[in-house]
matplotlib code that plots the C-alpha trace (Angstrom):
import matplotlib.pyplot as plt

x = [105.3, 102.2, 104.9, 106.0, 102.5, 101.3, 104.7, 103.8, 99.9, 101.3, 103.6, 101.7, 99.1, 101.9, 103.7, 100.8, 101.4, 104.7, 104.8, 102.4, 105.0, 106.9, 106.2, 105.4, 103.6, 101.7, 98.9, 96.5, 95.2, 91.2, 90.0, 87.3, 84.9, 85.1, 84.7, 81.7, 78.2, 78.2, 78.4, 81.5, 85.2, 84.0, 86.8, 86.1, 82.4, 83.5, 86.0, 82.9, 80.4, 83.5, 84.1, 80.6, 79.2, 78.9, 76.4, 73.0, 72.3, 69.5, 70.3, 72.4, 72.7, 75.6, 74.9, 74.8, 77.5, 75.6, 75.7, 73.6, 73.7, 71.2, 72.2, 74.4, 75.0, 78.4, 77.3, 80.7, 79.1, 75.3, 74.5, 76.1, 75.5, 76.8, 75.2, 77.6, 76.7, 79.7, 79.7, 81.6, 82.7, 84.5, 84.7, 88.7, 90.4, 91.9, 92.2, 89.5, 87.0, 85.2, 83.8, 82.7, 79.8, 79.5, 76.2, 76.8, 74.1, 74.2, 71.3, 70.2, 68.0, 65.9, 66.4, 68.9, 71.0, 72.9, 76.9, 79.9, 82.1, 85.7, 87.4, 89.2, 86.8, 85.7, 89.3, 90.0, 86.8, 87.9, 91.4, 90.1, 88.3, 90.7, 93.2, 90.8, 90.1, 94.1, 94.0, 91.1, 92.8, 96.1, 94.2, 92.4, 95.6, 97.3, 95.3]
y = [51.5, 53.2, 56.1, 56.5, 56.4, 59.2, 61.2, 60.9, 61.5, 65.1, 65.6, 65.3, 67.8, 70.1, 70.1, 71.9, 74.2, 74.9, 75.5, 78.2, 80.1, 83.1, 86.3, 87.1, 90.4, 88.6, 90.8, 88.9, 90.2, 89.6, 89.2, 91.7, 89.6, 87.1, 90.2, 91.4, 90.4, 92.5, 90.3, 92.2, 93.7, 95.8, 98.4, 98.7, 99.4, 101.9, 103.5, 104.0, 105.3, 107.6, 108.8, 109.7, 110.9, 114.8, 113.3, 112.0, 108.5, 106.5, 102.7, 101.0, 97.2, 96.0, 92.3, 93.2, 95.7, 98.7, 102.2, 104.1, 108.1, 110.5, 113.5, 115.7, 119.2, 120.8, 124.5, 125.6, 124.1, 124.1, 123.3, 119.9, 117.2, 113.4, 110.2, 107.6, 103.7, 101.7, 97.6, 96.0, 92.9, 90.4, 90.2, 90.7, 93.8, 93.6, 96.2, 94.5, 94.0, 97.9, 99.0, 102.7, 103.7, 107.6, 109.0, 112.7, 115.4, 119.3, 121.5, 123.3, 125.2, 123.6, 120.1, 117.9, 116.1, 113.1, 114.1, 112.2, 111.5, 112.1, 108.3, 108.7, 109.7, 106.5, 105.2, 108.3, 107.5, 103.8, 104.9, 107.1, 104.1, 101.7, 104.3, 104.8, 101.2, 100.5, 103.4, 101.9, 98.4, 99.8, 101.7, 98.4, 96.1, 98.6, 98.7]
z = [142.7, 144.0, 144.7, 141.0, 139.6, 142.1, 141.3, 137.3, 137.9, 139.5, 136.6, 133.9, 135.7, 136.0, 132.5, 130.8, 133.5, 133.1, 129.5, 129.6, 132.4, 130.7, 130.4, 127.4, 125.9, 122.7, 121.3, 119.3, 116.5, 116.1, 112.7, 112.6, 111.9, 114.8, 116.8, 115.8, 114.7, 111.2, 108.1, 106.7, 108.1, 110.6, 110.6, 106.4, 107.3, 110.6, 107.9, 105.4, 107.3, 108.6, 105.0, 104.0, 107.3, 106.2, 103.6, 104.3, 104.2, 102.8, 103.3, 105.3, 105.7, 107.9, 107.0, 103.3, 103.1, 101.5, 102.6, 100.1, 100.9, 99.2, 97.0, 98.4, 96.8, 98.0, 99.7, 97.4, 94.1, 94.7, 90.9, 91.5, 93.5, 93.6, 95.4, 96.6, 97.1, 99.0, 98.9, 101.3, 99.9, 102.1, 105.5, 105.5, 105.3, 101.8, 98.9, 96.8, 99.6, 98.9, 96.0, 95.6, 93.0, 92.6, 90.6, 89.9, 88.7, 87.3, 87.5, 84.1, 84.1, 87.4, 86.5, 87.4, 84.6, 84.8, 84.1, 83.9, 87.1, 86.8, 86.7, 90.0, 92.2, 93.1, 93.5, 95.8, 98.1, 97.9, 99.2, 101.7, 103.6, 103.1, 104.7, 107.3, 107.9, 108.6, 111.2, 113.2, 112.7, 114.3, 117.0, 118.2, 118.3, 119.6, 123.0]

ax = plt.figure().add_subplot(projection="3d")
ax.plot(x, y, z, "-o")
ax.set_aspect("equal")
plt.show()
């Protein structure tokens, strides 16, 4: 009797043993936020700072999910000059979680005027991070 109660002590050590056996090549996919300390989707706010980084910034709040850059005035088109302000919204990497803001400004005649900003712009910045945010995503699960 003593026998069989050792002999299933042993085994039921062993089983959770054996079903971990097998090789398998699993790769785990991280939500970005359980990765990091930042309080939104890393690779969103690595993909934003990535699409405005040939503009000066102003704020930036990781916790918040703000990057705020100051005027920029493109050397080809020095009498205009936009301002962007990017909202990270969620902590997933979803469509909806960014939100682009672009301010845009014309010089006349030495002082800069509020103008209009073409509709899309802020769409095309929008998908430029969120294209940029699915590279970085398939560069870290992929290592």
């Amino acid at each position: 009797m003593a026998r069989l109660l050792r002999t299933a002590f042993v085994v039921s050590l062993l089983l959770p043993l054996v079903a971990c056996g097998g090789k398998r090549n699993v790769k785990t996919d991280l939500a970005a936020a359980k990765i990091t300390t930042i309080g939104v989707n890393s690779y969103l706010w690595r993909a934003s700072l990535d699409t405005v980084s040939f503009m000066p910034l102003v704020q930036t709040d990781s916790n918040g999910g703000v990057i705020v850059t100051d005027w920029y005035a493109n050397p080809a088109v020095p009498a205009e000059r936009v301002k962007v302000t990017i909202s990270i919204l969620d902590q997933d990497l979803r469509a909806d979680a960014v939100r682009v803001a672009v301010q845009r400004q014309i010089n006349r005649s030495g002082d800069w005027v509020t103008a209009p900003v073409q509709a899309a712009s802020a769409q095309r910045m929008e998908d430029l991070i969120l294209t940029r945010a699915r590279d970085l995503r398939r560069a870290a699960i992929k290592q």
